[in-house]
N, C-alpha and C positions, 0 to 999 in steps of 0.2 A: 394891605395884607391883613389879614382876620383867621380865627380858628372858629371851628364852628365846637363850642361844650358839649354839645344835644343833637347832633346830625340828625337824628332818627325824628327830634320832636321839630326841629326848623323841618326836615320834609311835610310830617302830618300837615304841618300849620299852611305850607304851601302847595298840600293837595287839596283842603279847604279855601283859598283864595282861588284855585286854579281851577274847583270841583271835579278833584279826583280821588276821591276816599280811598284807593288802594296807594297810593303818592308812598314810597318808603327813601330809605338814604340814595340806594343804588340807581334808581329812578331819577332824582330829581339830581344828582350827580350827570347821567348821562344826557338830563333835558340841558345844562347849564352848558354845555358844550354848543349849542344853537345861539347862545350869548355872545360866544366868541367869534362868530363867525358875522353876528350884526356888529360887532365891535361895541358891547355892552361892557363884554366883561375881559379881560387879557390874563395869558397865561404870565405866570413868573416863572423864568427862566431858574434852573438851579437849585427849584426848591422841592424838597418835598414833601408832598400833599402826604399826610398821614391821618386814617382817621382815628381818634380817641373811644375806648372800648371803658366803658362803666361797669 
């Protein structure tokens, strides 16, 4: 389990590796769902996903 500090600056940085310059939170949020479905990445049951506002 992990909290993301910088949602906004982990997307930039992953539309850069990805070569998608417009990459923002909501985006790379809805890419990470294709994770779970390779079984990359698993939901956690009971928790909630909240994102932190700067």
């Amino acid at each position: 389990e992990f909290k993301l500090l910088k949602p906004e600056e982990v997307a930039k940085q992953w539309g850069k590796v990805k070569h998608r310059p417009k990459m923002n939170y909501e985006k790379l949020s809805r890419s990470l769902r294709f994770y779970y479905k390779q079984r990359i990445l698993k939901k956690v049951r009971n928790h909630c996903s909240c994102r932190s506002e700067e």
